[in-house]
N, CA and C atoms of all chains as a GROMACS GRO file, in nm:
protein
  537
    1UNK      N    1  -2.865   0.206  -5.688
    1UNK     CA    2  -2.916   0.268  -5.567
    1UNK      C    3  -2.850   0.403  -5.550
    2UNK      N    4  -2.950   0.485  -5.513
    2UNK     CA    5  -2.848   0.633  -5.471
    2UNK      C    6  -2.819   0.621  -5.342
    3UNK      N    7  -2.782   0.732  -5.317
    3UNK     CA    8  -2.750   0.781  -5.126
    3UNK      C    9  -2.840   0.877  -5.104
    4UNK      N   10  -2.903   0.893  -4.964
    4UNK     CA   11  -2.963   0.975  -4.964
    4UNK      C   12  -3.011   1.015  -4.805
    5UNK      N   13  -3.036   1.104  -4.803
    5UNK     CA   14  -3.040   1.170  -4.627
    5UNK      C   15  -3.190   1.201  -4.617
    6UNK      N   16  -3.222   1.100  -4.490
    6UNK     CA   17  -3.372   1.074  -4.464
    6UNK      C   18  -3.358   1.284  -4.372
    7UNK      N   19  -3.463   1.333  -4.399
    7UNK     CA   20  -3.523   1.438  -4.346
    7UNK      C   21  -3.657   1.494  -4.260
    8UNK      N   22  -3.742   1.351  -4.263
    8UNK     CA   23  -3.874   1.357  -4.250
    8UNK      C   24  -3.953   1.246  -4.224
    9UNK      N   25  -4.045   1.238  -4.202
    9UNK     CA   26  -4.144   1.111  -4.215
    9UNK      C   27  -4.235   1.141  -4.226
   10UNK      N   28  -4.342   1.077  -4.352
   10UNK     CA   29  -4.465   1.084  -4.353
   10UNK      C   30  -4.585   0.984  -4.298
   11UNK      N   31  -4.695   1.021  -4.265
   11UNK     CA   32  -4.792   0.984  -4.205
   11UNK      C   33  -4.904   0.963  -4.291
   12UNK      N   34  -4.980   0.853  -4.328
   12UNK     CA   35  -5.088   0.820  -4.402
   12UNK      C   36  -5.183   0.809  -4.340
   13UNK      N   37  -5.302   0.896  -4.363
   13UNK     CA   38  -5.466   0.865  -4.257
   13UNK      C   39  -5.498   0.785  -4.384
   14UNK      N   40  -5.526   0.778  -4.498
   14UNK     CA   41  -5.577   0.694  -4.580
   14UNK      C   42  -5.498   0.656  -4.682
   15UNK      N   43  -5.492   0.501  -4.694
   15UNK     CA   44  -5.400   0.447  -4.804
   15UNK      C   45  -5.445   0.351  -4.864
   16UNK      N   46  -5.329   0.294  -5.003
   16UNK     CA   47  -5.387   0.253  -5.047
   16UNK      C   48  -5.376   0.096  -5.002
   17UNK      N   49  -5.495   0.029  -5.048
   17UNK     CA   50  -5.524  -0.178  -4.958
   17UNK      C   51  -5.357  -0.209  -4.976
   18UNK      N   52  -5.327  -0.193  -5.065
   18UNK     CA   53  -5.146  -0.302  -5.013
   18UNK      C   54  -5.065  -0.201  -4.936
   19UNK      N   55  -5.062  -0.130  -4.882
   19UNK     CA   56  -4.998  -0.092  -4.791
   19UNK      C   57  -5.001  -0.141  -4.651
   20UNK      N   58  -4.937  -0.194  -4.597
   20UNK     CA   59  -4.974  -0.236  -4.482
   20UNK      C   60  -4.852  -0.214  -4.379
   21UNK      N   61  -4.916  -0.116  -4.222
   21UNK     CA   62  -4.754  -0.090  -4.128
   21UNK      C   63  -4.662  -0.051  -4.236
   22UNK      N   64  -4.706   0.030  -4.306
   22UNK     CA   65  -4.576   0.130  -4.378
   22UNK      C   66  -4.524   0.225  -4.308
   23UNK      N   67  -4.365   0.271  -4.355
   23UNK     CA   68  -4.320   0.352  -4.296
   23UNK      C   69  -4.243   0.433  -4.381
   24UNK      N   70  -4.281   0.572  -4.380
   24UNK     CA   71  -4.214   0.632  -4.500
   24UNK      C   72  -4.138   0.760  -4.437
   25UNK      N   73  -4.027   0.773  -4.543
   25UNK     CA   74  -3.954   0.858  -4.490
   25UNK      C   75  -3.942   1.009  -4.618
   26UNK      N   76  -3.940   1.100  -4.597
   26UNK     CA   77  -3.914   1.239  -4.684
   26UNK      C   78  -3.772   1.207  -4.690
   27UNK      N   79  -3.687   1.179  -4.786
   27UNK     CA   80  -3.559   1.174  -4.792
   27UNK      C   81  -3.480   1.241  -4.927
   28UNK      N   82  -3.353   1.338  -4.893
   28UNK     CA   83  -3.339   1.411  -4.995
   28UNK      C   84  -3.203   1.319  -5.121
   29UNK      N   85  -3.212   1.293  -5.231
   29UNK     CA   86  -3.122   1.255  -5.277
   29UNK      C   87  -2.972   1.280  -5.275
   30UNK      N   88  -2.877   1.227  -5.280
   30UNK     CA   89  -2.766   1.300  -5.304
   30UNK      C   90  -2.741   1.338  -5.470
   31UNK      N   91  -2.645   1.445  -5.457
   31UNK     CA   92  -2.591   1.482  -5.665
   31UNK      C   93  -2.481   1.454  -5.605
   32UNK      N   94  -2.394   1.454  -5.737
   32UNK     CA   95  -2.196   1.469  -5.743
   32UNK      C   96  -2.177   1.540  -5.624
   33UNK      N   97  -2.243   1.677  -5.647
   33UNK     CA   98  -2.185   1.796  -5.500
   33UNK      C   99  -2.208   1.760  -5.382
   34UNK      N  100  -2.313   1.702  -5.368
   34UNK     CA  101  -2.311   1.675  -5.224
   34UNK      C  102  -2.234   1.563  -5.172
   35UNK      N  103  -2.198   1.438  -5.304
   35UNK     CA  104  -2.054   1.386  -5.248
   35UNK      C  105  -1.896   1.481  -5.241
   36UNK      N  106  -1.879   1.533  -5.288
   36UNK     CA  107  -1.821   1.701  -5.285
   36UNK      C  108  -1.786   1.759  -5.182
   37UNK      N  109  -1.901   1.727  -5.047
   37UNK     CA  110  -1.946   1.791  -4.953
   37UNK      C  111  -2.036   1.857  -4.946
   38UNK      N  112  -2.085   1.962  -5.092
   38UNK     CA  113  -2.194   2.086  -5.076
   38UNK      C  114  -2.302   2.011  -5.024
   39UNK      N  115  -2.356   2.137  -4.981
   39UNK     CA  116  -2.494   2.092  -4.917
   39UNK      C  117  -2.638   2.077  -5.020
   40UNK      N  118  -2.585   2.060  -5.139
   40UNK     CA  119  -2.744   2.068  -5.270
   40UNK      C  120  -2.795   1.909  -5.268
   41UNK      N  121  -2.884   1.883  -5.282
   41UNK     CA  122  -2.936   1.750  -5.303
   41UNK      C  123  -3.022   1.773  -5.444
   42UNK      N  124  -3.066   1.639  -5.484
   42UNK     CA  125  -3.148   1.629  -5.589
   42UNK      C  126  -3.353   1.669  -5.533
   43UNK      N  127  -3.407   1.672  -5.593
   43UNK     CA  128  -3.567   1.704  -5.542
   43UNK      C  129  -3.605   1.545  -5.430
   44UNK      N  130  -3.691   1.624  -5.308
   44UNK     CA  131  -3.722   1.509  -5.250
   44UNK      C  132  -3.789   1.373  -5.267
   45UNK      N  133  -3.755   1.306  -5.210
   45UNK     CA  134  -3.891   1.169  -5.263
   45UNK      C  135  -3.936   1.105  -5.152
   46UNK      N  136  -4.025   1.042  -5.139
   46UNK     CA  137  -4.069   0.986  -4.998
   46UNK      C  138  -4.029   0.823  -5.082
   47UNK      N  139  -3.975   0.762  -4.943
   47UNK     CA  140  -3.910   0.642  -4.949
   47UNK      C  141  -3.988   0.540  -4.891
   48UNK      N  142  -4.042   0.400  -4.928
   48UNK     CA  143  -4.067   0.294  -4.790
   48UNK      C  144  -3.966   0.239  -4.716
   49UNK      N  145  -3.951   0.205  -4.599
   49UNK     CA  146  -3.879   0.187  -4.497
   49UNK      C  147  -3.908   0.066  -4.431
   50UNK      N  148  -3.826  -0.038  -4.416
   50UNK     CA  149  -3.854  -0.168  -4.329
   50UNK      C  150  -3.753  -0.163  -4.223
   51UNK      N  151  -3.670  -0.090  -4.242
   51UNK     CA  152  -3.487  -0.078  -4.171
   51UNK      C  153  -3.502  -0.006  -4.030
   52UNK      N  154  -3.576   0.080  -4.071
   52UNK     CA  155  -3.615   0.184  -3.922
   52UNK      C  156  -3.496   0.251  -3.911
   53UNK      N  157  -3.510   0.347  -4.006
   53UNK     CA  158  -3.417   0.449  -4.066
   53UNK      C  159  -3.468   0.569  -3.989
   54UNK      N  160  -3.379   0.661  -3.935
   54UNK     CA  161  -3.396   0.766  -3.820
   54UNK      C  162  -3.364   0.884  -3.891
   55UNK      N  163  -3.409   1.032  -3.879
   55UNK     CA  164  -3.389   1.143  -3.938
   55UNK      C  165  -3.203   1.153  -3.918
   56UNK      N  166  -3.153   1.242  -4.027
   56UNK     CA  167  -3.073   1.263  -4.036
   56UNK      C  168  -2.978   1.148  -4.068
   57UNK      N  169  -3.005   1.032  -4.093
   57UNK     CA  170  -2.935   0.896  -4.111
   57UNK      C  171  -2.926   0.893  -4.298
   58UNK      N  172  -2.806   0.817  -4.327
   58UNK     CA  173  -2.772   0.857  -4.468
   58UNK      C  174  -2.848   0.697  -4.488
   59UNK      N  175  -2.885   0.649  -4.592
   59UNK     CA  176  -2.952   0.566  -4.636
   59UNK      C  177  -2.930   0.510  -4.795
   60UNK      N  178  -2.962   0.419  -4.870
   60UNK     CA  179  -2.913   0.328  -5.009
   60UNK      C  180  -3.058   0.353  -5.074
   61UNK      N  181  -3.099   0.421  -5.126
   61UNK     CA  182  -3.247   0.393  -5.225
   61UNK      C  183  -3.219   0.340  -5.330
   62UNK      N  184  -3.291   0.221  -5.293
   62UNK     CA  185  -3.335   0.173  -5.396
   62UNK      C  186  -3.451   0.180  -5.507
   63UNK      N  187  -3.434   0.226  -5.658
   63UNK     CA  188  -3.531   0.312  -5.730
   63UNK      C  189  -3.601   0.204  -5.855
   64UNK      N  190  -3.722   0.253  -5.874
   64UNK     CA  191  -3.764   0.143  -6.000
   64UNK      C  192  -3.819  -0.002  -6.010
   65UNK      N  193  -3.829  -0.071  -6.082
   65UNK     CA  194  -3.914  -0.165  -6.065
   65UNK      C  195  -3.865  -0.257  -5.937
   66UNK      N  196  -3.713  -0.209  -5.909
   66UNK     CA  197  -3.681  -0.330  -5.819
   66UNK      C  198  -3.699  -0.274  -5.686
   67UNK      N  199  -3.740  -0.160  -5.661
   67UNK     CA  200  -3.819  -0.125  -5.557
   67UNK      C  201  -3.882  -0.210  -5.484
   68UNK      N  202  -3.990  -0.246  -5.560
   68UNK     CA  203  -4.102  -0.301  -5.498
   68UNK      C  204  -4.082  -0.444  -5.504
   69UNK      N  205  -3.949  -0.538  -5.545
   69UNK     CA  206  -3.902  -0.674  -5.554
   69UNK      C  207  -3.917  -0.740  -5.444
   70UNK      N  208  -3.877  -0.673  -5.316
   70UNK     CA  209  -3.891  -0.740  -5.156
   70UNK      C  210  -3.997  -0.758  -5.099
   71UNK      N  211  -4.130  -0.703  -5.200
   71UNK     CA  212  -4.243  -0.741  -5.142
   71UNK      C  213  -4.301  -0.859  -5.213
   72UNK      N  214  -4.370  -0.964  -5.110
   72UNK     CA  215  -4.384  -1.112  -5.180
   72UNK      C  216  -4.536  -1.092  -5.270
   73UNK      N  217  -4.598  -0.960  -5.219
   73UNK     CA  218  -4.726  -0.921  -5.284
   73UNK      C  219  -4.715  -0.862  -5.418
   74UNK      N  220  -4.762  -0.790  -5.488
   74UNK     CA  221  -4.748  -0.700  -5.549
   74UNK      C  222  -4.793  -0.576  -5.516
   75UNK      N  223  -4.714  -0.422  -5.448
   75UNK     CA  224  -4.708  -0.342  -5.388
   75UNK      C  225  -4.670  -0.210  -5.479
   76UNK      N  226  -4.737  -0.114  -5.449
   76UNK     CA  227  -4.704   0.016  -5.551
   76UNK      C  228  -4.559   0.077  -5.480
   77UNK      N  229  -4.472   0.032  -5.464
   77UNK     CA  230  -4.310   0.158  -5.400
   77UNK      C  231  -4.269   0.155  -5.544
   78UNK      N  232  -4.231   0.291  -5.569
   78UNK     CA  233  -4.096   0.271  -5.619
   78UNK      C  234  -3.953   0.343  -5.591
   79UNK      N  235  -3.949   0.359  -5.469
   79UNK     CA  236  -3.866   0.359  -5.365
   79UNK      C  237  -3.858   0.327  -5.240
   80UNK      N  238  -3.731   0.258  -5.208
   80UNK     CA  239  -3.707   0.131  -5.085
   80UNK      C  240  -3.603   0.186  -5.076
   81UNK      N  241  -3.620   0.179  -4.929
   81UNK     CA  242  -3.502   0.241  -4.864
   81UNK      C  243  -3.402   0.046  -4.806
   82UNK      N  244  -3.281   0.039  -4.917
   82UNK     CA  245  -3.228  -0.126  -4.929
   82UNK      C  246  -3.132  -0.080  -4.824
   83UNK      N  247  -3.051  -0.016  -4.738
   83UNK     CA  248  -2.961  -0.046  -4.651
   83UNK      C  249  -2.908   0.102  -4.611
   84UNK      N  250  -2.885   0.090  -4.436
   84UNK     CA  251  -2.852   0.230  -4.383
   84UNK      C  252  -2.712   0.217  -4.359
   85UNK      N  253  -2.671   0.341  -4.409
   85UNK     CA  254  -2.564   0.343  -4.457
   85UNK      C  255  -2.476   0.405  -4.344
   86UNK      N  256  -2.380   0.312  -4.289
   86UNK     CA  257  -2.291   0.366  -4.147
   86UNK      C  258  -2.152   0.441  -4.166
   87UNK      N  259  -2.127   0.457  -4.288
   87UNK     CA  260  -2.008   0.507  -4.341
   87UNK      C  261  -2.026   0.488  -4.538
   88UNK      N  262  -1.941   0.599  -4.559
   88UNK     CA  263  -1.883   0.581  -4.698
   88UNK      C  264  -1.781   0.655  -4.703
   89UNK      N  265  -1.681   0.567  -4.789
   89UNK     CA  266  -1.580   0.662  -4.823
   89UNK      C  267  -1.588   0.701  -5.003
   90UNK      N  268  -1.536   0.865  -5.036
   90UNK     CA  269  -1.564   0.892  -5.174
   90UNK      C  270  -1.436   0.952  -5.210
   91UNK      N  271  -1.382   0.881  -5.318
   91UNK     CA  272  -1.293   1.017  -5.426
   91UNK      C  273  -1.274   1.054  -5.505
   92UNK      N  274  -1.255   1.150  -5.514
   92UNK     CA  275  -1.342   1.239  -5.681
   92UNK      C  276  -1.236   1.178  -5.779
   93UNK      N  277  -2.678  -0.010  -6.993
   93UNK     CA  278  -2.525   0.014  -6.938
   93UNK      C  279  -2.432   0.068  -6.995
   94UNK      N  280  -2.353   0.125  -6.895
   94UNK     CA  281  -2.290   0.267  -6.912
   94UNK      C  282  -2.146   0.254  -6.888
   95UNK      N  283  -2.050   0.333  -6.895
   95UNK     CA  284  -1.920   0.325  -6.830
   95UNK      C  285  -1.923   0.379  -6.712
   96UNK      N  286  -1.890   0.378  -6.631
   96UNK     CA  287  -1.862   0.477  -6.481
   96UNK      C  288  -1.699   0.447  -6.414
   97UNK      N  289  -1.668   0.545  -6.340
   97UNK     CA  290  -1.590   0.543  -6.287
   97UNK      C  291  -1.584   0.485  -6.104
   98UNK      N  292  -1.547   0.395  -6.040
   98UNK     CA  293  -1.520   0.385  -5.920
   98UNK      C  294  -1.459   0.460  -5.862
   99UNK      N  295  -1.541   0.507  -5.703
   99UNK     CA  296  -1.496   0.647  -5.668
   99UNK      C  297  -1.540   0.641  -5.536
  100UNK      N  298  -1.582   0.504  -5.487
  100UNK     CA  299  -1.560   0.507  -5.326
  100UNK      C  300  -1.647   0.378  -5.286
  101UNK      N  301  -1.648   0.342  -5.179
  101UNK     CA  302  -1.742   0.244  -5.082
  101UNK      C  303  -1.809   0.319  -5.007
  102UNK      N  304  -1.916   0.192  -4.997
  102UNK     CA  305  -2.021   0.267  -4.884
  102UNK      C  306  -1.980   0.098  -4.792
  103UNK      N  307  -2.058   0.131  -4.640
  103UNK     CA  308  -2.033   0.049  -4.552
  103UNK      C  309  -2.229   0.049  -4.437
  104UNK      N  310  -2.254  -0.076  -4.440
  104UNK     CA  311  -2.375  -0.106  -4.403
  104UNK      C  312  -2.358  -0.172  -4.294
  105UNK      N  313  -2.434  -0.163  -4.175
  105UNK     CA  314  -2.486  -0.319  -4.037
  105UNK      C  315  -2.623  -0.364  -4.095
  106UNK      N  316  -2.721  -0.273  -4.090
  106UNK     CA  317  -2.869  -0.309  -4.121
  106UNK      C  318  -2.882  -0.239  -4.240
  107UNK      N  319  -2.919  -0.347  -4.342
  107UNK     CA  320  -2.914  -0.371  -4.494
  107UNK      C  321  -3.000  -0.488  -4.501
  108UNK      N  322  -3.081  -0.469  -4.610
  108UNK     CA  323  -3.183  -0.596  -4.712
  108UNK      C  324  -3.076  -0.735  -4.698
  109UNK      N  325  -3.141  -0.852  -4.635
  109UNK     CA  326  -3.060  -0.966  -4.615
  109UNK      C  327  -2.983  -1.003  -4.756
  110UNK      N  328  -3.043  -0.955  -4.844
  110UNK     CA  329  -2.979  -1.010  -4.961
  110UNK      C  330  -2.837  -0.917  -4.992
  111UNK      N  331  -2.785  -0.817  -4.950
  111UNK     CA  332  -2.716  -0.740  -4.944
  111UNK      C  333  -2.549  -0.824  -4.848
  112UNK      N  334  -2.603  -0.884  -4.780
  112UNK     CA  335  -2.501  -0.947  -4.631
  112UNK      C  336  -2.345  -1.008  -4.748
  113UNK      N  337  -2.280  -0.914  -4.763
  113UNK     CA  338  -2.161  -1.018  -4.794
  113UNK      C  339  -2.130  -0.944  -4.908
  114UNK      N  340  -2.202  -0.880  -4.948
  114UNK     CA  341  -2.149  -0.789  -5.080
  114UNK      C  342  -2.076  -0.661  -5.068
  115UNK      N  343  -2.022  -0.639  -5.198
  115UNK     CA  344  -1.963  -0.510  -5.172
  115UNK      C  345  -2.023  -0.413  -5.285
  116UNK      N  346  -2.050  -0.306  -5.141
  116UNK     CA  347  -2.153  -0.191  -5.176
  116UNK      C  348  -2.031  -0.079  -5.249
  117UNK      N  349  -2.004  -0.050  -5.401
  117UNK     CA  350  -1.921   0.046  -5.433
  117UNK      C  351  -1.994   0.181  -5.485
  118UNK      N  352  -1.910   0.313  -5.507
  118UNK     CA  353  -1.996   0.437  -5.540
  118UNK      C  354  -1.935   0.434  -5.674
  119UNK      N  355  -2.025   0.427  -5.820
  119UNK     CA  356  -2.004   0.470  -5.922
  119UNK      C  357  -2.021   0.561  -6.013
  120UNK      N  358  -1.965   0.676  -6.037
  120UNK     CA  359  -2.006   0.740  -6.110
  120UNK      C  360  -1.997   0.806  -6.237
  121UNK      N  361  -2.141   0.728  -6.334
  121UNK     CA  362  -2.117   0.712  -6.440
  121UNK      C  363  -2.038   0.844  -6.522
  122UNK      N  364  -1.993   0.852  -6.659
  122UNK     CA  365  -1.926   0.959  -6.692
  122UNK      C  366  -2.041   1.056  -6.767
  123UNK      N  367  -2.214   0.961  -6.811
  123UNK     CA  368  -2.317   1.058  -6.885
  123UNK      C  369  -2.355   1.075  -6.752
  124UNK      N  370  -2.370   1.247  -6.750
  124UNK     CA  371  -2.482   1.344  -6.618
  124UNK      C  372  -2.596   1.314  -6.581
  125UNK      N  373  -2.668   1.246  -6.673
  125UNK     CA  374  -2.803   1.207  -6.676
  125UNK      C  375  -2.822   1.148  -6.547
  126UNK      N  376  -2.726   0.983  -6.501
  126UNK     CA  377  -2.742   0.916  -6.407
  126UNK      C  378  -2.675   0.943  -6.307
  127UNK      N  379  -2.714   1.035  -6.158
  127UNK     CA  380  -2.632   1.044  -6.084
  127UNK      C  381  -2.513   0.901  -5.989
  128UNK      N  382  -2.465   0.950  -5.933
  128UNK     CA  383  -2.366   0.807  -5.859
  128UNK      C  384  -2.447   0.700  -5.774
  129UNK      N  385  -2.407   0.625  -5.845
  129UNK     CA  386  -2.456   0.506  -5.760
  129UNK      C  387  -2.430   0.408  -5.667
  130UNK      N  388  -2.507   0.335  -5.607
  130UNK     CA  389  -2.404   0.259  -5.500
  130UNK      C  390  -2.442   0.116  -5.598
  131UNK      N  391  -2.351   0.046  -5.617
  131UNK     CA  392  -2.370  -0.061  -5.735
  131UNK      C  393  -2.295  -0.208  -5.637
  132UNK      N  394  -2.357  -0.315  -5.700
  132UNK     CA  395  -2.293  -0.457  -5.621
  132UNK      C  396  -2.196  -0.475  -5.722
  133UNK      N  397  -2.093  -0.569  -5.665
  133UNK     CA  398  -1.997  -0.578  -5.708
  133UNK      C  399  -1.938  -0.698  -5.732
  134UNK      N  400  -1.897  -0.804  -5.780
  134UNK     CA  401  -1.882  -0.928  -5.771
  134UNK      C  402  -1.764  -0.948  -5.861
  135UNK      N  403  -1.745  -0.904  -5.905
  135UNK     CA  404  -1.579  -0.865  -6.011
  135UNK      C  405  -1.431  -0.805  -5.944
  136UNK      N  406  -1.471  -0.739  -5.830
  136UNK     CA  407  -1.328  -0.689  -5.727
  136UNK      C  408  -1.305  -0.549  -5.794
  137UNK      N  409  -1.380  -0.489  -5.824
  137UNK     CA  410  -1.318  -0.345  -5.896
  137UNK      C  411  -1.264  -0.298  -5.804
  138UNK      N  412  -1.143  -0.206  -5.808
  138UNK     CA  413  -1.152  -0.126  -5.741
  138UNK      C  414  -1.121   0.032  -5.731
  139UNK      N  415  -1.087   0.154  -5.637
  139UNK     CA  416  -1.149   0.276  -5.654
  139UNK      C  417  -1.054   0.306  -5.772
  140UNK      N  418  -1.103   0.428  -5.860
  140UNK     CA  419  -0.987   0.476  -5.955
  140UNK      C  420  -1.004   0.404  -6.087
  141UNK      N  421  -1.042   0.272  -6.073
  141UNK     CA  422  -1.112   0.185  -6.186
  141UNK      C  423  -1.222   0.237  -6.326
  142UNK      N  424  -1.246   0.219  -6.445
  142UNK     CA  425  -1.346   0.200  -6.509
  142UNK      C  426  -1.387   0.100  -6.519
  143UNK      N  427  -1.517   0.099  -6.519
  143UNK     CA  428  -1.639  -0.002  -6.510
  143UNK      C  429  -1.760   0.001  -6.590
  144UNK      N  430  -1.814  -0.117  -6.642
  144UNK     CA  431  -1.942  -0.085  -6.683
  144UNK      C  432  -2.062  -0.126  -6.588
  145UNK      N  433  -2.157  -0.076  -6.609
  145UNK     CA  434  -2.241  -0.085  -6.480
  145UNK      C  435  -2.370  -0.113  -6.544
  146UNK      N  436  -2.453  -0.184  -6.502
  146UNK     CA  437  -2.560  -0.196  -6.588
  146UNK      C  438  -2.692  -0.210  -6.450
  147UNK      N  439  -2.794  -0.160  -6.495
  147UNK     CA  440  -2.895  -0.146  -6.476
  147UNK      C  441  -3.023  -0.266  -6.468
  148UNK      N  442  -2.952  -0.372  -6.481
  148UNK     CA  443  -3.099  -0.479  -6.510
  148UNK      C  444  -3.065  -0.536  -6.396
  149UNK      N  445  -3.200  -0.536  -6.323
  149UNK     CA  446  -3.245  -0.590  -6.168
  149UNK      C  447  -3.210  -0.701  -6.182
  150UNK      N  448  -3.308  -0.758  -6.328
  150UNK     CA  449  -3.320  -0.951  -6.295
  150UNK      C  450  -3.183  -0.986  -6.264
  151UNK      N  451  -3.068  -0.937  -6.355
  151UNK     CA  452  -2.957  -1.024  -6.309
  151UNK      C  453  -2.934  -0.995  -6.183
  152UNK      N  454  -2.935  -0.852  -6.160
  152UNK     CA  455  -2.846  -0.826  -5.991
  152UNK      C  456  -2.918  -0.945  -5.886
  153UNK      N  457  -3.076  -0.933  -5.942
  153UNK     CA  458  -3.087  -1.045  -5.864
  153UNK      C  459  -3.036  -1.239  -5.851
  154UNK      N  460  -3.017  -1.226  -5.980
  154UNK     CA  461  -2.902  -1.357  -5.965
  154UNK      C  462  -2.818  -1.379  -5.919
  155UNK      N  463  -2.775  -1.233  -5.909
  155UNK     CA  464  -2.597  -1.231  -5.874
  155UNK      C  465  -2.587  -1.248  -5.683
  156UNK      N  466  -2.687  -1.181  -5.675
  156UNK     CA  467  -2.712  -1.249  -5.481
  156UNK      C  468  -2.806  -1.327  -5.502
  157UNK      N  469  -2.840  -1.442  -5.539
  157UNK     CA  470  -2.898  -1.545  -5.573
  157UNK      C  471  -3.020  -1.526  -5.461
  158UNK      N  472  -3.089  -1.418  -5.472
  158UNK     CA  473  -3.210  -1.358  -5.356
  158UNK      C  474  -3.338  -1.262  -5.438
  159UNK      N  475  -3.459  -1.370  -5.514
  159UNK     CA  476  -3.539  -1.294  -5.567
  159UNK      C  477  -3.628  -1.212  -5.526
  160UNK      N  478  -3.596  -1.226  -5.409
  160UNK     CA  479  -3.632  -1.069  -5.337
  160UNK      C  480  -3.546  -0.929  -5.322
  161UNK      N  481  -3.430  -0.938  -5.388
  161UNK     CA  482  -3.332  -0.840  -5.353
  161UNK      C  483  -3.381  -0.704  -5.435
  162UNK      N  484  -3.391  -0.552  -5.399
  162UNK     CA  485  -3.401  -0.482  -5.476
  162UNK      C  486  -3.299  -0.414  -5.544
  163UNK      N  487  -3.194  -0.493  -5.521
  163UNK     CA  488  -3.068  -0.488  -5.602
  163UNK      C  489  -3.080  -0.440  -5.760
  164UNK      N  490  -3.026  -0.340  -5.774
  164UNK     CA  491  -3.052  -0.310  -5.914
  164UNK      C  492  -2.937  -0.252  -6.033
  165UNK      N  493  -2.864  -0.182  -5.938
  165UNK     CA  494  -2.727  -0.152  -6.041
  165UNK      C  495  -2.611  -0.273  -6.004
  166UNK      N  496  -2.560  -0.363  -6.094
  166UNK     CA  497  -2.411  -0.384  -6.077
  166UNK      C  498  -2.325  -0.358  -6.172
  167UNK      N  499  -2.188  -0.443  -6.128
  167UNK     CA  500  -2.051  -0.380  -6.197
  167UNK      C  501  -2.023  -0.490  -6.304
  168UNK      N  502  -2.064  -0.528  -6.440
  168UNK     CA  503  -2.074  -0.612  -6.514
  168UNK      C  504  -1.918  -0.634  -6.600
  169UNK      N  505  -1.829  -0.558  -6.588
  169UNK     CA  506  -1.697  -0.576  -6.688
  169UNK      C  507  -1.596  -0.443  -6.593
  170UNK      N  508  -1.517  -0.515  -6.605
  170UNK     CA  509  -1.377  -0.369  -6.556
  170UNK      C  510  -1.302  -0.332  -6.676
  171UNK      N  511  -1.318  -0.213  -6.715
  171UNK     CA  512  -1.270  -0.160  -6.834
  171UNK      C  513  -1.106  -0.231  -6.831
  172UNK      N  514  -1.036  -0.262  -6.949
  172UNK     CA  515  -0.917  -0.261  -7.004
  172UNK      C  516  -0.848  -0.122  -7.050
  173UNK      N  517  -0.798  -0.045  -6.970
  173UNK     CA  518  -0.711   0.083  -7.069
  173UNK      C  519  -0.645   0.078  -7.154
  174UNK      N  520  -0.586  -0.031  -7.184
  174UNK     CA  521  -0.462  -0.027  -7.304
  174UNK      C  522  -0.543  -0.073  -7.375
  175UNK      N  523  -0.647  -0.098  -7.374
  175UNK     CA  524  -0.706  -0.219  -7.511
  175UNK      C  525  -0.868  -0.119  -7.524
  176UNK      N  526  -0.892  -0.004  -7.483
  176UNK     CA  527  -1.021  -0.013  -7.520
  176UNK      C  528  -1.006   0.206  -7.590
  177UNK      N  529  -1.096   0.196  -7.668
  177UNK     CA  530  -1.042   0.332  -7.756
  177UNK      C  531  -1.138   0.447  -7.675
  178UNK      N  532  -1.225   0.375  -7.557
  178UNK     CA  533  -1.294   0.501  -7.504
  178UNK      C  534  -1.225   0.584  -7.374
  179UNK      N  535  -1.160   0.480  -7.330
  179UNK     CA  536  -1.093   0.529  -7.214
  179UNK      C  537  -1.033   0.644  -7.254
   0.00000   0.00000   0.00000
């Protein structure tokens, strides 16, 4: 899972049939530097959300096939936002 | 799976139920390719540590015995320094 800082939320007028009450968030990855402190992130990704994850809240993505594991359907994510993150501590 | 280094905790309230009881660590591997990860942990590593970390869901999902978990990186071996020639 990376870390990553929700920035956004997107809005779907048309989606696809397994989506259902989705909630997605624009969230920027973290790199090394931005555990560092710098302010660079990796390119954005839009995340699904069950947690009710709030802008500016640091967050656990979860990436890849196990993305989409928590759904009992079979669902296109391949990013899940797995746990909001209330602290971390890092040292280089 | 890779070597990485342990290099911090993360700390959760609202987290994937399958998550409740684990420990969330930050690893970061030593190839650039894979940035740091937050990996489960079930071995006690701790920070300052080498580790190997591996990538296969199915087990992580064994390891919280929750086949719904999207658990996907854990901490599979804690490096030995005196005994291993990569360290």
């Amino acid at each position: 899972m990376r870390m990553g800082t929700v920035v956004g939320r997107v809005t779907l007028s048309v989606r696809n049939k397994r989506f259902v009450g989705e909630r997605l968030l624009l969230t920027l990855p973290w790199t090394k530097d931005t555990f560092d402190g710098k302010e660079t992130f990796a390119p954005s990704i839009v995340v699904y959300d069950e947690l009710g994850a709030n802008i500016g809240q640091h967050i656990a993505i979860s990436e890849g096939r196990e993305a989409a594991c928590p759904f009992p359907k079979p669902t296109p994510v391949d990013a899940y936002c797995a746990a909001l993150v209330d602290d971390h501590f890092y040292k280089k | 799976m890779r070597i990485a280094t342990i290099c911090g905790y993360a700390t959760s309230t609202i987290k994937h139920s399958s998550f409740e009881g684990w420990r969330l660590l930050l690893a970061e591997p030593e190839s650039p390719d894979v940035p740091t990860q937050i990996v489960i942990d079930n071995l006690g590593a701790a920070i300052g540590q080498k580790v190997i970390i591996s990538s296969d869901g199915s087990e992580a999902r064994k390891i919280v015995g929750n086949e719904l978990s999207p658990a996907r990186w854990t901490v599979m071996g804690i490096i030995d320094p005196e005994r291993s020639l990569v360290v």
